[in-house]
C-alpha positions in Angstrom: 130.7 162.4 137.3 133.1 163.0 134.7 132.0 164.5 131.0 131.9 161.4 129.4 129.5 160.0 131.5 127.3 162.9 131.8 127.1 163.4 127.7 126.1 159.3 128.2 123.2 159.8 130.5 122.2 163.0 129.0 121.4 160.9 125.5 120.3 158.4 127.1 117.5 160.3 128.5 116.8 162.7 125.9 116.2 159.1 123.7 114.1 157.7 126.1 112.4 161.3 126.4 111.7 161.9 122.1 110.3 158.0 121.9 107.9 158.8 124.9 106.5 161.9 123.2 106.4 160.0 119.6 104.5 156.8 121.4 102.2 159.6 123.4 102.0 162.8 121.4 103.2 162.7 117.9 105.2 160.3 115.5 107.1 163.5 114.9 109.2 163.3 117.5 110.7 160.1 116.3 112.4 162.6 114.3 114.0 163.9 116.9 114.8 160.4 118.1 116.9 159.6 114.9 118.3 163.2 115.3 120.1 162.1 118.4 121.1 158.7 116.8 123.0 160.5 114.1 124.8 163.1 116.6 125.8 160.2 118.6 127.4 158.7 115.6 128.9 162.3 114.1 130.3 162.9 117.8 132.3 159.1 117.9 133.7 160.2 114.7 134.9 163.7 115.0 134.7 164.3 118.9 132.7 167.2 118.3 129.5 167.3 120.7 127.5 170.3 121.2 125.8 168.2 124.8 129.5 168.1 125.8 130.4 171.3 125.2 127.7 172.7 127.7 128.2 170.3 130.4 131.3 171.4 130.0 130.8 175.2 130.8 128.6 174.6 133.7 131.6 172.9 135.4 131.3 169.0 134.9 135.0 167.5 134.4 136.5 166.0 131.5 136.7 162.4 130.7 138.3 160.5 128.4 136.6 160.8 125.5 135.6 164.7 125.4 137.8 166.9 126.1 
């Protein structure tokens, strides 16, 4: 799995994750939900992505798109 793809299913599941906890816990956490949104957006833009950069240190290759 290369970096780009990891970052991918990382947000993925981290949206799915924040709207599970605002639907069962709080409607906080749709917060967090719109938090990831805007990284996502901030990260196409400037290629800086804190997700990647941690995947990247425990060993997951680069991609294409972070490098």
């Amino acid at each position: 799995m290369t970096l780009d793809r990891a970052v991918m299913t990382f947000a993925g599941f981290m949206i799915l994750l924040s709207l599970a906890l605002g639907t069962w816990v709080s409607g906080w956490w749709y917060l967090f939900t719109a938090f990831i949104g805007v990284n996502m957006i901030q990260a196409s833009f400037t290629g800086f992505c804190p997700a990647a950069m941690i995947l990247k240190k425990l060993g997951i290759k680069a991609g294409n798109a972070f490098e």
